[in-house]
C-alpha positions in Angstrom: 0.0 0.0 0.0 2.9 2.3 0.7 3.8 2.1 -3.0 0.4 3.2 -4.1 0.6 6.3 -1.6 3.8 7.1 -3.1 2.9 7.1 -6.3 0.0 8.9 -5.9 1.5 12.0 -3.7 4.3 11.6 -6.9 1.5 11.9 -9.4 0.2 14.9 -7.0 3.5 16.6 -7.4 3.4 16.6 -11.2 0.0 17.6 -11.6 0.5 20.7 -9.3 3.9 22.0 -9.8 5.3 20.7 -13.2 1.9 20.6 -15.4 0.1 23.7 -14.0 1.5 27.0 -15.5 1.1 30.3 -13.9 -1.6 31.9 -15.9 -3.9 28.8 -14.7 -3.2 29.8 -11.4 -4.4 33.5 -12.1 -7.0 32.6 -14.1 -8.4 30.2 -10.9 -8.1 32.9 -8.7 -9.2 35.5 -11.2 -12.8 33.6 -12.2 -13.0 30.8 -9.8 -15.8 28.5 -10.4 -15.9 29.6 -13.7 -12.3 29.1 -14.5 -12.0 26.3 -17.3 -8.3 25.7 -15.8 -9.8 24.4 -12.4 -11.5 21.4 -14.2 -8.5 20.9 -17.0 -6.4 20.9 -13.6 -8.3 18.0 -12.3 -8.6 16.3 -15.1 -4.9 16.1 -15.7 -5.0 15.2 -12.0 -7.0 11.8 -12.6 -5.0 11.1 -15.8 -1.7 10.6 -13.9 -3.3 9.0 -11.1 -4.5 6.4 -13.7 -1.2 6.4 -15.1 1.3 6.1 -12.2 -1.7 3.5 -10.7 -2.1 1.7 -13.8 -4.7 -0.4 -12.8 -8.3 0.0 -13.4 -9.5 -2.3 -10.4 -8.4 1.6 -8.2 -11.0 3.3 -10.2 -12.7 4.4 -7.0 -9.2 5.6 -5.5 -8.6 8.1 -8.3 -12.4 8.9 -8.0 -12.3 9.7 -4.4 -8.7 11.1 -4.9 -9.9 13.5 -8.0 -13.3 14.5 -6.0 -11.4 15.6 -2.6 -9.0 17.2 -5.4 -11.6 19.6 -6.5 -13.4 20.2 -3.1 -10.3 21.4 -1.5 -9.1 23.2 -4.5 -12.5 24.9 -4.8 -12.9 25.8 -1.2 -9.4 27.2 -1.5 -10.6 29.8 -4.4 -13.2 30.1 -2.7 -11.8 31.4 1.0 -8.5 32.8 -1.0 -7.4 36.5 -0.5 -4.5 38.7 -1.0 -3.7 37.9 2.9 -4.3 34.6 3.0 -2.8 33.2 0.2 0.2 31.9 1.7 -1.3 30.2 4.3 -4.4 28.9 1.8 -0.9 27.6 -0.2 0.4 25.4 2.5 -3.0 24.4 4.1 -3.8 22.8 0.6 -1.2 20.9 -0.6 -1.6 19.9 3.3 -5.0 18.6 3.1 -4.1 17.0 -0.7 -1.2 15.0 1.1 -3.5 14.0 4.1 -6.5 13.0 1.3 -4.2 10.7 -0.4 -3.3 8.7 2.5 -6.9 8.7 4.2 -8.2 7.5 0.5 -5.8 4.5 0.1 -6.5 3.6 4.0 -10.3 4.0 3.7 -10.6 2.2 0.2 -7.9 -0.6 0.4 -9.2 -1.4 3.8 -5.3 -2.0 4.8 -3.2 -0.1 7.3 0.1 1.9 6.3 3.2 -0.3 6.5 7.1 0.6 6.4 8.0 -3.4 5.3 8.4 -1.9 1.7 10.0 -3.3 -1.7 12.6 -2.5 -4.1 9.9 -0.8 -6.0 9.0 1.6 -2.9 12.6 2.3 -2.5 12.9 4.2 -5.6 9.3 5.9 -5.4 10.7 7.0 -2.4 13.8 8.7 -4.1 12.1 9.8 -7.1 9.6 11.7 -5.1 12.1 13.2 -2.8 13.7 14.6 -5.6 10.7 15.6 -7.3 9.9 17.7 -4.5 13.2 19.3 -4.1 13.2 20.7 -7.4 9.6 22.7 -8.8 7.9 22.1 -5.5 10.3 23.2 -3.3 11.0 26.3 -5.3 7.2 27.4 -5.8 7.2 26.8 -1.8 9.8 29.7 -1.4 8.2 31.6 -4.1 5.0 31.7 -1.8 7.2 32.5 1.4 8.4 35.2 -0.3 5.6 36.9 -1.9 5.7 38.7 1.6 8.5 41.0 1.0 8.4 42.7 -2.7 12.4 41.7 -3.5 11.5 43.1 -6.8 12.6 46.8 -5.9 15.7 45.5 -5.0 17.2 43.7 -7.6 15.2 45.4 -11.0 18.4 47.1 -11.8 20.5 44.1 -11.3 21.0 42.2 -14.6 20.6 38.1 -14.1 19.7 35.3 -16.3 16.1 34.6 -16.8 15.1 32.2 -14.0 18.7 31.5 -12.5 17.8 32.1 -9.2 15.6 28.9 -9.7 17.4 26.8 -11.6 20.7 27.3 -9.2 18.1 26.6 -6.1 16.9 23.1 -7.6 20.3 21.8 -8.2 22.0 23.1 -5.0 19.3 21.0 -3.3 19.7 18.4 -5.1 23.1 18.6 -4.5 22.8 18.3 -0.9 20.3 15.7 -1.0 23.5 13.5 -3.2 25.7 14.2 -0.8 23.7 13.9 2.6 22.7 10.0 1.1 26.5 9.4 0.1 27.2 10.6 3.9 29.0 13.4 2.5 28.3 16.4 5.2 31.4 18.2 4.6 30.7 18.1 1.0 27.4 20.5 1.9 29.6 22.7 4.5 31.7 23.3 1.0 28.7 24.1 -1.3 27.2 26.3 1.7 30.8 28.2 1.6 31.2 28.3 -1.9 27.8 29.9 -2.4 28.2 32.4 0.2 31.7 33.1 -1.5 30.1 33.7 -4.9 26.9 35.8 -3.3 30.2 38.0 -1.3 30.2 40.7 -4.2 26.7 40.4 -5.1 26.1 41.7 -1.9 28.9 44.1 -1.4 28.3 45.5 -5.0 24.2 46.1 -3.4 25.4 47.8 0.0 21.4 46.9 0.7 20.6 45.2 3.8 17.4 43.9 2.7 18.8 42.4 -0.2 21.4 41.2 2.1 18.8 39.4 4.6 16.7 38.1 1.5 19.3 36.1 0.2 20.4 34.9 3.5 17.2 33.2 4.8 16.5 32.2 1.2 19.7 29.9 1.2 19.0 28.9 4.7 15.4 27.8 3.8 16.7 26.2 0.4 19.6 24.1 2.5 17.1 23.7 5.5 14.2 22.0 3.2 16.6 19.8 1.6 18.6 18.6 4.6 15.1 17.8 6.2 13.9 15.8 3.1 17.4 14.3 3.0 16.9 12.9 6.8 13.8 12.0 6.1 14.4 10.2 3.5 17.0 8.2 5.2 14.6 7.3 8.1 12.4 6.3 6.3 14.7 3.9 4.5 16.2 2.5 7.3 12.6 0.4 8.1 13.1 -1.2 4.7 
């Protein structure tokens, strides 16, 4: 059952962070209800349930699954402000996660194990690292949508999306070297970062800027030394 709870929370990633562009997003929130993008959501939803499943006898699963997808999402719109969006944001992919497993439980009739098979083993990695990359960054998007950063870097010249793409593999990074029981290896790539960031933030003279980039390494290290113990728990009951 595990393996079906993994796939399902890795189909769950997919759906809402790798095959749900921005403009769906503002068009949800923009129309609600009415927003075609909510049901093409869902619907994309169901389709990688049924594909990472791929077996028709857990038709009711993805039901169930797909239904509490749209009643959460919709209740979400629904409540969502300008203030509450961030915490809206966490609370639902919350309640998704805590769906999936109550589905599997309630419909399989069996009880959550940690006796888990090769197969398990690397669902479990794959989803780790699934999360570490899109996920994880859209989570620190949200976290800072507090603070407008904007002001202070819109007359710095970057690479489109760099910021992001140097997030995902740092984390990924550390995740490697955590499982290879490489620590020092992430003391180094904490360093060398820093060392790099040196004259961006010398060059700025801006303390904001300055604290920005600080807790947004320390949040981008934090998540994935977390996922990267957890991971290795979790492995351990195998």
């Amino acid at each position: 059952m595990t393996a079906i709870i993994l796939k399902l929370i890795l189909a769950h990633l997919i759906g809402d962070f790798f095959l749900q562009p921005r403009k769906w997003v503002k068009d949800k929130a923009k129309h609600k209800l009415k927003s075609i993008w909510l049901y093409v959501h869902i619907l994309i939803h169901v389709i990688l349930m049924l594909l990472f499943l791929w077996d028709l006898s857990l038709w009711k699963l993805v039901v169930v699954i797909g239904t509490a997808h749209f009643v959460i999402d919709t209740l979400k719109l629904i409540l969502q402000t300008k203030r509450t969006e961030r915490l809206l944001f966490f609370i639902d992919q919350l309640l998704h996660i805590i769906s999936i497993i109550a589905a599997v439980i309630i419909i399989t009739g069996e009880s959550i194990t940690l006796n888990w098979g090769l197969t398990s083993k690397y669902l479990l990695l794959i989803t780790c690292s699934v999360f570490l990359t899109m996920p994880t960054s859209i989570i620190m998007k949200t976290i800072f949508n507090k603070w407008n950063i904007s002001k202070l870097t819109k007359n710095s010249e970057s690479l489109k999306d760099a910021g992001k793409y140097i997030g995902i593999l740092e984390r990924l990074l550390v995740f490697i070297f955590i499982l290879v029981n490489h620590w020092e290896a992430v003391g180094f790539l904490i360093t060398a970062k820093s060392v790099f960031r040196f004259g961006d933030l010398t060059a700025a003279k801006e303390r904001k800027l300055t604290e920005y980039i600080l807790i947004g390494t320390l949040i981008s290290f934090g998540i994935a030394i977390v996922i990267s113990l957890l991971y290795l728990y979790l492995l351990s009951y195998v």
